[in-house]
C-alpha positions as CSV (number, residue, x, y, z in Angstrom):
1,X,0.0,5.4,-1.1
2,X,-1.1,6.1,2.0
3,X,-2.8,9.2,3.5
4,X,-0.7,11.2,6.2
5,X,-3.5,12.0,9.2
6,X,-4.2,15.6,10.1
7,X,-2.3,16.3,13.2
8,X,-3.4,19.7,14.1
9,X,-6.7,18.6,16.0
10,X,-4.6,16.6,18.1
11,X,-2.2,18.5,19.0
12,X,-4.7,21.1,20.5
13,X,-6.2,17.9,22.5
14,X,-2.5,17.5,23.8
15,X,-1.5,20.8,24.6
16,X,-4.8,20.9,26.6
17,X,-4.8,17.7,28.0
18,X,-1.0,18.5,29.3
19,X,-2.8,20.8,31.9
20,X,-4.4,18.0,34.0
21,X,-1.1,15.6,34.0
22,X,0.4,16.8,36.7
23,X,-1.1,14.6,39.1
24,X,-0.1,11.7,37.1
25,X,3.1,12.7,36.2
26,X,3.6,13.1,40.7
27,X,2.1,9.7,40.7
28,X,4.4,7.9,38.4
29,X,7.7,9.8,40.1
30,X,6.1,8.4,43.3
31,X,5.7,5.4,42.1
32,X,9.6,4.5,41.5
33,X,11.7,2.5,44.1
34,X,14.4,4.1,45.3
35,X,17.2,2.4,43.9
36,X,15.6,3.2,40.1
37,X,18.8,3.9,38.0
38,X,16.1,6.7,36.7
39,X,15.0,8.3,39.2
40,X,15.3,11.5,39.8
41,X,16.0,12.5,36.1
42,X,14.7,15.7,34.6
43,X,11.0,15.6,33.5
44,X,8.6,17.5,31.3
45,X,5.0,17.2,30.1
46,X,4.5,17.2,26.8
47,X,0.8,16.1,26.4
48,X,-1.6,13.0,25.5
49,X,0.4,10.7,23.5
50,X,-1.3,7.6,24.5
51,X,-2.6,5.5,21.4
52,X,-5.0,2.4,21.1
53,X,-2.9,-0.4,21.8
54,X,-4.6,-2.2,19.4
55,X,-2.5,-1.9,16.0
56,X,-4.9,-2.9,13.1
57,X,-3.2,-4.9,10.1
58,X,-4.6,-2.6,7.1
59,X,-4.8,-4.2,3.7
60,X,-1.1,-2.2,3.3
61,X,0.1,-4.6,5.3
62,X,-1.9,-7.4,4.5
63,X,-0.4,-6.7,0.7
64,X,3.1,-6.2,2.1
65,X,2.8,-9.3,3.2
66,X,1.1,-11.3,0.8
67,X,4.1,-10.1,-2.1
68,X,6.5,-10.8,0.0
69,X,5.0,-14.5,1.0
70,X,4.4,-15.0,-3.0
71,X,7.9,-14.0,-4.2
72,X,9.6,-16.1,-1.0
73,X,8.1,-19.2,-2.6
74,X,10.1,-18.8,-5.5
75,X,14.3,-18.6,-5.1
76,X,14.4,-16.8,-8.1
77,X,15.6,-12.9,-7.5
78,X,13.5,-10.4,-8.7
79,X,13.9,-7.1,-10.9
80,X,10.8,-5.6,-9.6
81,X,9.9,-2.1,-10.1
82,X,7.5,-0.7,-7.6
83,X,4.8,2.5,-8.0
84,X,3.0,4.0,-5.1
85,X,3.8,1.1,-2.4
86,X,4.6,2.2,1.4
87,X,8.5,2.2,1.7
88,X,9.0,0.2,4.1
89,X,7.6,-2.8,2.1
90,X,9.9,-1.5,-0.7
91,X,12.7,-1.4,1.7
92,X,12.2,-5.2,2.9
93,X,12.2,-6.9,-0.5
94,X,15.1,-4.3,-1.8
95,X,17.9,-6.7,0.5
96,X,17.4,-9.6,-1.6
97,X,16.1,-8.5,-4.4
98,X,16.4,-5.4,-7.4
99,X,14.2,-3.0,-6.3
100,X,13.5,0.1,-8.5
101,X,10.6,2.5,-7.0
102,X,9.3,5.4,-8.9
103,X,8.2,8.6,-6.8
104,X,7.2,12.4,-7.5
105,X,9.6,13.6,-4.9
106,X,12.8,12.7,-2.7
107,X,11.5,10.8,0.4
108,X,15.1,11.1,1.4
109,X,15.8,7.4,2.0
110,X,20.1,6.9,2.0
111,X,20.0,3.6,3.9
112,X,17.9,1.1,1.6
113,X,18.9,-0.4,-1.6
114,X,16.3,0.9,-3.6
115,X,16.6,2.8,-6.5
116,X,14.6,5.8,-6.7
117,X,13.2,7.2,-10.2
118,X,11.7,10.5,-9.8
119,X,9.2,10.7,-12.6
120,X,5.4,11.7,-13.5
121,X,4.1,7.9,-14.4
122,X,1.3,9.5,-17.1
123,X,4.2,9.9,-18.5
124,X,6.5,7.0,-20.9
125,X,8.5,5.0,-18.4
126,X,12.0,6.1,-18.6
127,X,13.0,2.1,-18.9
128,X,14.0,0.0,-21.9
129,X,12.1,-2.8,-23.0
130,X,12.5,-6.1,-20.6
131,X,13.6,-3.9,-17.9
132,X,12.0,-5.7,-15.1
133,X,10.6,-9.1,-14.2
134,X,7.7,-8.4,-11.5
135,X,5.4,-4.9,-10.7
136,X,4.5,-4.2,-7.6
137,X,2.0,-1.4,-6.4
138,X,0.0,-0.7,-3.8
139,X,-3.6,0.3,-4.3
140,X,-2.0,3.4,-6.5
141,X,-3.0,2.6,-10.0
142,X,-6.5,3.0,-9.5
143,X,-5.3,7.3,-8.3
144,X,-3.1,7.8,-11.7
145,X,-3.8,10.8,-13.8
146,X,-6.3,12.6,-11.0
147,X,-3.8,14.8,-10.0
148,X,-4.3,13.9,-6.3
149,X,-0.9,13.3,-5.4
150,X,0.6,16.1,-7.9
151,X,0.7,14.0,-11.1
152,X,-0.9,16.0,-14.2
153,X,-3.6,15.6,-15.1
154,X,-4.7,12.9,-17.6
155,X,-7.6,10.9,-18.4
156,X,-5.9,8.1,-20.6
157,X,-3.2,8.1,-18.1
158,X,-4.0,4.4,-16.6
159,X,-4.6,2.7,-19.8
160,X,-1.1,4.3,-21.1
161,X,0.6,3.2,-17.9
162,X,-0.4,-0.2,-18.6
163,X,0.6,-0.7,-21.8
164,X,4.1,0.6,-20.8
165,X,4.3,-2.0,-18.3
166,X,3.7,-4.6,-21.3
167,X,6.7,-2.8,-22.7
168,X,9.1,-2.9,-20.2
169,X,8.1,-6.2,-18.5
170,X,10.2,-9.5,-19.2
171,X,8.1,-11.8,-20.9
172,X,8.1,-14.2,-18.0
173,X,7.2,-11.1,-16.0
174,X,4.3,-11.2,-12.9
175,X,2.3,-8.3,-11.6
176,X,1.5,-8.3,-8.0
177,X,-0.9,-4.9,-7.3
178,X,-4.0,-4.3,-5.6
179,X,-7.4,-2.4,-6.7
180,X,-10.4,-1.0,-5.5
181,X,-12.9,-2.8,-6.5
182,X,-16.2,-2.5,-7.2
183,X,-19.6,-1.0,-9.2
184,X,-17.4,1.1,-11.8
185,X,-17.3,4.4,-10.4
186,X,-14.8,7.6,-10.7
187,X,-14.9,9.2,-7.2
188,X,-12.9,12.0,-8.4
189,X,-9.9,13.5,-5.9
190,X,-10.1,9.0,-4.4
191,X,-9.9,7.7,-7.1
192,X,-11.4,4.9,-9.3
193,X,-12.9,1.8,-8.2
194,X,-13.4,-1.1,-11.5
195,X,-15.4,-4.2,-11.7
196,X,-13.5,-7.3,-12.5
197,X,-14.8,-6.9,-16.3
198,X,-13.4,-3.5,-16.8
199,X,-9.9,-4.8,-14.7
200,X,-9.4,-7.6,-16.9
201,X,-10.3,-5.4,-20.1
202,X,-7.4,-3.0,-18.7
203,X,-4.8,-5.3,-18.5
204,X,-5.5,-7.3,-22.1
205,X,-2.7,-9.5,-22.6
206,X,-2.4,-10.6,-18.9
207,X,-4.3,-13.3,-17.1
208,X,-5.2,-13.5,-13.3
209,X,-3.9,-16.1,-11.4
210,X,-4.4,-15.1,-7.9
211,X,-6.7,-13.2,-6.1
212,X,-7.2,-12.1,-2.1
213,X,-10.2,-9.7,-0.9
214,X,-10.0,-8.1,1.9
215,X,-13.5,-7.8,3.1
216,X,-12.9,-5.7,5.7
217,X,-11.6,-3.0,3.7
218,X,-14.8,-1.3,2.8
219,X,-15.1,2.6,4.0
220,X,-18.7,2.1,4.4
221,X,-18.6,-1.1,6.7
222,X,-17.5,-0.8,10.0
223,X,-18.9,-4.4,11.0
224,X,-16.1,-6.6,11.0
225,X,-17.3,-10.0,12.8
226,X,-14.7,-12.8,12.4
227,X,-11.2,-11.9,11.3
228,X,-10.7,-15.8,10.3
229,X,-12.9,-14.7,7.5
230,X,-11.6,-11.5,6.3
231,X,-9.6,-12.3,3.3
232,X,-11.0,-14.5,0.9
233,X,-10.9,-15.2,-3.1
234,X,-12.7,-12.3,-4.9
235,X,-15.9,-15.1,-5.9
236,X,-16.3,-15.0,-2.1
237,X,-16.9,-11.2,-1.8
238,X,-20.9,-10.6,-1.2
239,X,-22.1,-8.0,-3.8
240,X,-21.0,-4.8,-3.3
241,X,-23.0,-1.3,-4.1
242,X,-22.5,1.6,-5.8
243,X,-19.9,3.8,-4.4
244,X,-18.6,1.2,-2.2
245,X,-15.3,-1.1,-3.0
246,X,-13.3,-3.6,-1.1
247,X,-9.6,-3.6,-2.1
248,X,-8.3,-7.0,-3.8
249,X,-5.2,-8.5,-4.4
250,X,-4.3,-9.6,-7.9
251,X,-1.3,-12.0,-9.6
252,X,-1.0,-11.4,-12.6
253,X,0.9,-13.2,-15.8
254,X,0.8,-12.7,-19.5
255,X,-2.1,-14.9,-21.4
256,X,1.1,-16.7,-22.7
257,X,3.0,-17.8,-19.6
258,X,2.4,-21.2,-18.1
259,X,1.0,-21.1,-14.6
260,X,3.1,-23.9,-13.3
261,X,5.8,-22.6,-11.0
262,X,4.0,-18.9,-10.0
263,X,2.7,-20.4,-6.7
C-alpha cells in the first residue's frame, strides 16, 4: 500500500513559481523554427512541474518485479489472490493469470481482469477452502488491524488473517509477500515491524524458501553506496536497531511441499 504525497505544499510553490515563467515561457516560443507544425499554438502557464529525472526503483517495484520474475519461471497459471499490492502490479500478472485482489473501496478499475473483493480482511475471507494457489501482498500485512487505512480495529487481526490463508490456500499453494523487518516493535498508525523468529512463528505450517532484503529500504538510512549491493539474502543484512527495519522479500510453501520445482 502505498502512501499518496501531500500535494498542497506544492501546489503553493507552483502557483508562485508560475509568476517568474514568463521569461521562459518567451524563451521557449522563441526558440521554435519557423516551420514548427506547433508553433504558434495557444499557451498557458500553469506552474513548476519539473521533477527529478531520476526515477528511483522503490522496493514496490523491486517486489513487482521479483513475483512476477518467480511466477514466469513456472508455466503453470496461477489463482493468486492479492491484499494491499499497488495495482498496477495486480494489473500485469491479471493477463495471464487469475487474479483476485481484495480492497476496502472501489479504485474504479473497468479495464484489467482483476477481480475485485471489497471486504474488511480482519474479517473471515469470503472464499472456500482451496480457493487459490499463490498470495501475493505487498508490505500490507504487517498494517492489518491498526485501523490506518480504515480497517477496524483488531489486535488478533494478523494472526487470524493467516490462518485463513492456510484455509483457503491449495495445498501446493506459495506465498510471495514482503515485511518490515526488524527488532519487534509496534509503531502504531505504520505499522509493525517482526524479527525473523516472530515471522516464522506467524506463519507455523509454512516454510521459507526465498528471501531478498532490500537494504536500502531503511527510513533511517539515507546512505546508499553501491546499488550492485542493495538486495541481498536476509543473512546478509547488518544488524539492524530498534525502531528501524529494512523490508524483505519472502517465498513461502507449506512445511509439507517439496521445494523442487518452486525456483
Amino acid at each position: 500500500m502505498k502512501d499518496a504525497p501531500p500535494p498542497f505544499a506544492n501546489r503553493i510553490m507552483r502557483k508562485a513559481r508560475s509568476l517568474f515563467m514568463r521569461s521562459e515561457l518567451q524563451d521557449y516560443l522563441c526558440s521554435m523554427s519557423a516551420d514548427n507544425p506547433l508553433r504558434g499554438m495557444p499557451t498557458k502557464i500553469v506552474g513548476d512541474a519539473s521533477a527529478d529525472p531520476t526515477e528511483f526503483f522503490d522496493h514496490y517495484d523491486a517486489f513487482g518485479y521479483w513475483v512476477a520474475a518467480r511466477l514466469a519461471r513456472q508455466t503453470r497459471k496461477r489463482r493468486i489472490l492479492d491484499i494491499g499490492s499497488p495495482k498496477a502490479q495486480n494489473a500485469i500478472l491479471a493477463a495471464y493469470h487469475d487474479v483476485t485482489a481484495i480492497v476496502l473501496a472501489d479504485c474504479h478499475d473497468r479495464l484489467s481482469a482483476i477481480r475485485y473483493v471489497q471486504h474488511d480482511v480482519t474479517l473471515p475471507l469470503p472464499f472456500p477452502a482451496g480457493a487459490f494457489d499463490c498470495f501475493t501482498s505487498t508490505v500490507a500485512l504487517p498494517l492489518i488491524g491498526l485501523g490506518r487505512y480504515g480497517d477496524r480495529l483488531d489486535g488478533d487481526s494478523l494472526p487470524n488473517l493467516l490462518s485463513e490463508l492456510g484455509r483457503i490456500m491449495s495445498d501446493d499453494a506459495i506465498l510471495l509477500i514482503s515485511m518490515t523487518v526488524g527488532p519487534n516493535l509496534l509503531a502504531f498508525n505504520n505499522g509493525w515491524y517482526l524479527d525473523l523468529a516472530t515471522i516464522r512463528s506467524l506463519f507455523a505450517g509454512w516454510r521459507i524458501v526465498e528471501t531478498v532484503a532490500d537494504s536500502w529500504s531503511s527510513p533511517k538510512v539515507f546512505s546508499r553506496g553501491d546499488a550492485s549491493q542493495r538486495f541481498v539474502n536476509l543473512e546478509q543484512l547488518p544488524v539492524i536497531a530498534r525502531g528501524d527495519y529494512r523490508v524483505v522479500f519472502f517465498a513461502l510453501v507449506r512445511e509439507t511441499q517439496p521445494t523442487d520445482g518452486l525456483q
